[in-house]
N, C-alpha and C positions, 0 to 999 in steps of 0.2 A: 401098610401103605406101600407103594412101588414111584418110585420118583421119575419123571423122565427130563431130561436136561438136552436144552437143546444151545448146542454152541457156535457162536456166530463168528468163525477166525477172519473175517473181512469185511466185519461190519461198516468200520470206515469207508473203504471203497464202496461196496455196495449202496452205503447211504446216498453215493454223490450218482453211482451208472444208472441205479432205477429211475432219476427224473433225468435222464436225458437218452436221446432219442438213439433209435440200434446204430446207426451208419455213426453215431458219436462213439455210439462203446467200445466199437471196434478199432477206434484209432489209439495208436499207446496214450496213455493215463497216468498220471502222478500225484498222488498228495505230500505233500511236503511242510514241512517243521522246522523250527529251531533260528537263531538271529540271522541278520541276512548275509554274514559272514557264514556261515557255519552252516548252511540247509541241507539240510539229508531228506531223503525219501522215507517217507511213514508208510506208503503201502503204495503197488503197482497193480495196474490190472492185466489180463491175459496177453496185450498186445506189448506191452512194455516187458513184459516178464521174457518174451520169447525173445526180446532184442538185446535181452543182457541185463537188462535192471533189475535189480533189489532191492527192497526195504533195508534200510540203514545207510545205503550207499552214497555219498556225498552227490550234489546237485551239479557239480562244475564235471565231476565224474562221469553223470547220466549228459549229460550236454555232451559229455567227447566223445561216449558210445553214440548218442542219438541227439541229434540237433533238432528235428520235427517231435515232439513230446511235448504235449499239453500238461499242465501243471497246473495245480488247484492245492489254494490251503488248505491244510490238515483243521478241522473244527470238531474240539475235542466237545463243545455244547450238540451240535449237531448229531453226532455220534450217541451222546446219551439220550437227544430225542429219539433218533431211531431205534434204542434199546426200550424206552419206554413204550413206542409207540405198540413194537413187538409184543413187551408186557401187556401191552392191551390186547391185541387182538389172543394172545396165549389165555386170556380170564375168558372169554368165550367158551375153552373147552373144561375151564377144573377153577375152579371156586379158589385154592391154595395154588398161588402164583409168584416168584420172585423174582426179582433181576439185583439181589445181593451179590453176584459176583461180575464183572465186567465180562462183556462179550459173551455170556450165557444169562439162558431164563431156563427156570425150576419149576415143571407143573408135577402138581399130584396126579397120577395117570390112574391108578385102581380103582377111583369111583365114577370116572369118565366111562372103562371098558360097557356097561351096559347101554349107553349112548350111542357112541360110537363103533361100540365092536371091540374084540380082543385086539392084544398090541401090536401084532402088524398091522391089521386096516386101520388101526388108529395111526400107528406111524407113517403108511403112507397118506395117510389125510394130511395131516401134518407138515408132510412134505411136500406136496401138491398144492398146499395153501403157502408155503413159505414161499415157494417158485413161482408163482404167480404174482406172489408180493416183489421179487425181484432180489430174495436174501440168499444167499450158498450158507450150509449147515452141516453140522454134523449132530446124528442123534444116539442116546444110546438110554437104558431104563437098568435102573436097580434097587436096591430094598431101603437107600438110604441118598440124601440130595447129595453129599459131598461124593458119595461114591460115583451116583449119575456123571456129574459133574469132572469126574475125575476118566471116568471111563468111557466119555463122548471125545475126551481127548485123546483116548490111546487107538482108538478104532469105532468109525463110525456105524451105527448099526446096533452096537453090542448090547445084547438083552442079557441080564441077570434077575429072576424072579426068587431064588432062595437065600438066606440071608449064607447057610453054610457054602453055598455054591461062590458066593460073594468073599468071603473071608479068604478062600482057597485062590482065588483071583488076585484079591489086592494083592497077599502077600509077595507073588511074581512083580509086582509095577514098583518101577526103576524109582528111588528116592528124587529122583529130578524132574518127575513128572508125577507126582503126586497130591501137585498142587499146597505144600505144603508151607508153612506162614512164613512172611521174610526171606533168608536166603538159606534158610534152613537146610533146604533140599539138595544147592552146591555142597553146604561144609560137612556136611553129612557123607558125600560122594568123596571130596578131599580127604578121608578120614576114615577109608575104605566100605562104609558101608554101601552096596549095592540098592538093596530090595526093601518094601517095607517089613519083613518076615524078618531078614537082621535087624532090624531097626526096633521090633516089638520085642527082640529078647533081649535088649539091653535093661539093667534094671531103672525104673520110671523115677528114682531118686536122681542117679545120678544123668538124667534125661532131665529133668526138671531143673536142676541146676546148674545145666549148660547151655540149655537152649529156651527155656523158662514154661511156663504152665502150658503157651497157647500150644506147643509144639502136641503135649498131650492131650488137650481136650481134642485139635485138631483129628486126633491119630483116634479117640474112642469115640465120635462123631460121626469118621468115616469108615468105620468099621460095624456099626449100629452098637456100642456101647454105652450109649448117654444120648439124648435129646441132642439134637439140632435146630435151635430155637433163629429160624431164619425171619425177616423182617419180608412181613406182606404185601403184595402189591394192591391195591386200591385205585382203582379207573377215577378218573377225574372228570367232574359236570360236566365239562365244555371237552371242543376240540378247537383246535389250534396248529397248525401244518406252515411251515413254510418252505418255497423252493428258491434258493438265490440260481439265477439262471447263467450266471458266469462272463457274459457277456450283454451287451445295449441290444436290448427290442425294441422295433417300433413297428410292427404291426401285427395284426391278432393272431396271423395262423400261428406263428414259432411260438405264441402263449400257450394254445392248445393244447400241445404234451406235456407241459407242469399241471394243466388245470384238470387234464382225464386223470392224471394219478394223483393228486389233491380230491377230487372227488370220491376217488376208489377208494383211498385210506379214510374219507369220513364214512363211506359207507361201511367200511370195514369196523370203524367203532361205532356205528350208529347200529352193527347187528349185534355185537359185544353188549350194548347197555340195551337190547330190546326197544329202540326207542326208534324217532324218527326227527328229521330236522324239518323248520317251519321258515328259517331264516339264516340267512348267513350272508356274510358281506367276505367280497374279495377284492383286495387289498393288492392292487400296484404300487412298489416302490420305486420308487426314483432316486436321483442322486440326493436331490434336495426334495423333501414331501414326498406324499402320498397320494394314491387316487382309489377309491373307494368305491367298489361297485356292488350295489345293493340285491340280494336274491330273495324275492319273498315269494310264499305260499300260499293260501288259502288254508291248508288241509296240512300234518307231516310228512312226509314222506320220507325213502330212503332206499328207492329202485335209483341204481348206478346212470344207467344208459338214459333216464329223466334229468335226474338232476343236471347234467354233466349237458345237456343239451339246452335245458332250462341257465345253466350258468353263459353258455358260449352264446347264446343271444343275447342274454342280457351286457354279456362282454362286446359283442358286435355294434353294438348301437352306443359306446363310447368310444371317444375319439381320442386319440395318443397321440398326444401334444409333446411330450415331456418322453426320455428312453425308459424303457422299465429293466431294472436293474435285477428284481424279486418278486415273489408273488407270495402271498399268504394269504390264509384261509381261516374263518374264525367265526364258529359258529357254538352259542351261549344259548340258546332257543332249544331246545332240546325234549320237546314233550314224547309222551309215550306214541307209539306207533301202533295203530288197529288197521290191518289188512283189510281191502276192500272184500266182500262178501259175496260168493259168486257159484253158482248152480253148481253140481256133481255131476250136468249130460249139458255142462252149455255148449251150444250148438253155435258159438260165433267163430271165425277164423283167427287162424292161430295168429295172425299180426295186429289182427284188432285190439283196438286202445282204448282201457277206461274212462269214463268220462273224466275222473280227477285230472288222471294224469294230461289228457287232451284239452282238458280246462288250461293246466299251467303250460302248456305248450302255445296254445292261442293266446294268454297273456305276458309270454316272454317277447313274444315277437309281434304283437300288434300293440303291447302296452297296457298299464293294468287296469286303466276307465274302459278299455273297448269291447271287454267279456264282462255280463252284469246278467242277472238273473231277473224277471218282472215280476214282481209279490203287486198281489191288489192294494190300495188304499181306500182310506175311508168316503172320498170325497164322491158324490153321486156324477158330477160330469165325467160321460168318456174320456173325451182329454185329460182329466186328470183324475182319474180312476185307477190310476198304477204309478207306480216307482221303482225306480231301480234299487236293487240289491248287491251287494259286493259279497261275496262269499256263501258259506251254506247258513249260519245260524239268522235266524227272521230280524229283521229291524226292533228295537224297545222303545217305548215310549209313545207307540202310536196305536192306535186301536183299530180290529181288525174288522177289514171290510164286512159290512152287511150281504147277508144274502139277494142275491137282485135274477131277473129272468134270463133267460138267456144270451149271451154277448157274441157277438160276429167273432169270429177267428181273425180278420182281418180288418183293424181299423183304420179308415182313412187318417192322414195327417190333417185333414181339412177337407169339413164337408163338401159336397159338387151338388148340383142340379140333377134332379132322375127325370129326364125326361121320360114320355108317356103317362099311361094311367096305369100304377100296378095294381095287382089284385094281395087285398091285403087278408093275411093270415091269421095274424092276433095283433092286439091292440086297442087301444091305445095306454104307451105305458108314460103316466106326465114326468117329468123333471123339472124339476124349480130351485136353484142353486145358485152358488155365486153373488148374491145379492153384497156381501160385506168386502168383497176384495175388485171392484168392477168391471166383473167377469158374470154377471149376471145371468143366465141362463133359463127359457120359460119355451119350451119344446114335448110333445107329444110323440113319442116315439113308436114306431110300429114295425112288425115282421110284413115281410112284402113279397109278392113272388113278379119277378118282369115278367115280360113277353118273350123273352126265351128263353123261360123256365129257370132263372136266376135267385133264388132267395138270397135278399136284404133286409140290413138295418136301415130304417129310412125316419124322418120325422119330419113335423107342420109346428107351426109356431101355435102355440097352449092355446084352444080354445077356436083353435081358428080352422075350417075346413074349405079345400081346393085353394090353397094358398102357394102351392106348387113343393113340390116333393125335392129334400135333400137328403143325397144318400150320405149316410155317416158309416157302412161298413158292409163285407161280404159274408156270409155264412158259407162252410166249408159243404 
């Protein structure tokens, strides 16, 4: 096997710049920790870094460097959603997935290469997908996961595919950087050892009973001399996202950039589990409650630029009463997803829109009664010889219209008067109906052609001839 470990040294920050918008990112940034006496910096971003700040540096400290410094709590839950979320989109490419160590995920890369391709095009996929998610990384691949792991931190990039090439590696990497358990790898250094090559010829007795077992399984682990028995990641049914927006919104556009990257990351797990979403509800928070706005579908789906279009109208057409403080996304509907089906020489322009997807576009935005399919009914009156339909699967319970002769393309709401005499075509076909609901109906219906050469549906009352002609509909 070849492990590739990919390590995230900014995850925290990254967690909070990706939902907020570029002209934000670039102004200095702070996450910050610890009692309100005591607050230190947990991580800065590129614009704060260049003004003097540090991670670890006291808060009253960064205030006398820089007084303009936006500050935002350190949210050490948040930070583990992000890693997970990562774990998810990392099962997409290798079956065998971990996030056992903090700020790194552990994929199996040797049974990906025939998918993907050898380890560079795999690595830059990799990287091309993290960067678009909005994470800085560093990658490196070797024959064993703690080695990966160990070797994405000394230099980004670094490929090891032989396990002796690997052994002759570690042995150079500093005991301080070897990722090694506890503070092992200081008192080791206090103590003159350098490398882990001094550290392997010490005898393993009196290593065990000064630093205890873990030090050595640690050291024949990442070396590949024992099993590495890491705890698997497993993708979970639903999705679930949130963005606290840091500051009081109250009108839709400023929602818009939590809601495009809230959709990107479901589609990003919706291509992870092969599936597609049919509903999902998104969730304004407030100081006090919630507001709830409901997305549904017809069909699943799991095209970005739909969804995300289908969500902002649906979000348009509520009204923000209340400031919204958060936004979350929460979608439990989760059926398999079947691409729509479509010619090898179709011959339509490249911006034309499925019918699905232009179905859930006309019902985001004109509402879900105002788009409805016409399936025949059983009942013999025109007027009510159809029903409306919601969706693609037939109505149950009702039985399916009879065969009948031909019907106009275009039915009046209410028959009219035909003046003249037309010249009739076929006919007469009776209708006798309605008698139990007093809607009665007892009409002779005929094809008709006018005087300037118009065929109609027309009819006379049952039995009865030149009683004067009503048109009930147009032939195409």
């Amino acid at each position: 096997m070849l492990w590739a470990c990919i390590l995230l040294p900014h995850l925290a920050m990254d967690t909070v710049l990706r939902r907020r918008p570029d002209e934000e990112r670039a102004a200095p940034l702070v996450l910050v920790e610890g009692p309100a006496q005591l607050r230190r910096l947990h991580s800065v971003n590129a614009a704060a870094l260049q003004s003097g700040l540090k991670s670890g540096m006291r808060l009253s400290a960064a205030h006398a460097l820089m007084t303009q410094v936006r500050t935002v709590d350190f949210d050490a839950q948040d930070e583990a959603r992000s890693q997970r979320f990562l774990a998810n989109w990392a099962y997409r490419h290798s079956s065998l997935v971990s996030q056992q160590w903090p700020h790194a995920i552990v994929l199996e890369a040797r049974a990906s290469f025939r998918l993907f391709g050898p380890w560079p095009q795999f690595a830059q996929r990799l990287r091309n997908e993290l960067n678009a998610l909005g994470f800085r990384h560093r990658l490196a691949l070797a024959p064993t996961p703690r080695a990966a792991h160990v070797l994405a931190g000394l230099e980004d990039g670094l490929a090891i595919a032989r396990i002796e090439r690997l052994q002759q590696v570690l042995d150079g990497v500093s005991v301080r950087r070897a990722q090694l358990p506890d503070d092992s790898g200081e008192r080791l250094h206090r103590m003159g050892l350098r490398t882990l090559a001094a550290l392997r010829e010490l005898p393993r007795d009196a290593v065990r009973r000064r630093f205890g077992v873990a030090l050595l399984d640690h050291l024949d682990r990442l070396y590949g001399q024992a099993d590495d028995p890491l705890s698997w990641y497993a993708p979970p049914d639903h999705f679930d996202a949130r963005v606290e927006m840091g500051y009081e919104v109250e009108n839709h556009m400023a929602l818009l950039f939590p809601l495009r990257r809230l959709i990107g990351d479901l589609c990003t797990y919706l291509s992870i589990r092969d599936g597609g979403v049919q509903r999902f509800v998104l969730r304004l928070e407030h100081e006090q409650g919630h507001t709830d706005v409901d997305v549904g579908l017809l069909a699943p789906e799991r095209e970005q630029a739909m969804l995300f279009e289908l969500a902002r109208n649906r979000l348009e057409r509520v009204s923000i009463d209340r400031p919204v403080v958060g936004v979350r996304l929460l979608a439990r509907q989760l059926p398999p997803f079947v691409p729509a089906a479509r010619d090898l020489f179709d011959t339509r322009p490249q911006q034309a829109v499925d019918w699905p997807q232009l179905r859930e576009r006309l019902r985001a935005r004109l509402g879900d009664a105002s788009v409805y399919r016409v399936e025949p009914a059983g009942d013999p009156r025109p007027e009510r010889a159809w029903r409306r339909a919601i969706g693609d699967a037939p109505a149950r319970g009702i039985e399916a219209a009879p065969a009948r002769p031909p019907r106009p393309t275009w039915l009046l709401s209410q028959p009219q008067p035909l003046h003249g005499t037309p010249k009739i075509i076929s006919g007469p076909e009776r209708l006798e109906s309605g008698w139990w609901d007093d809607g009665d109906a007892r009409r002779d219906y005929y094809v008709v052609e006018t005087a300037r050469g118009q065929r109609a549906w027309a009819f006379q009352p049952a039995g009865v001839r030149d009683a004067g002609w009503m048109l009930h509909g147009w032939f195409a």
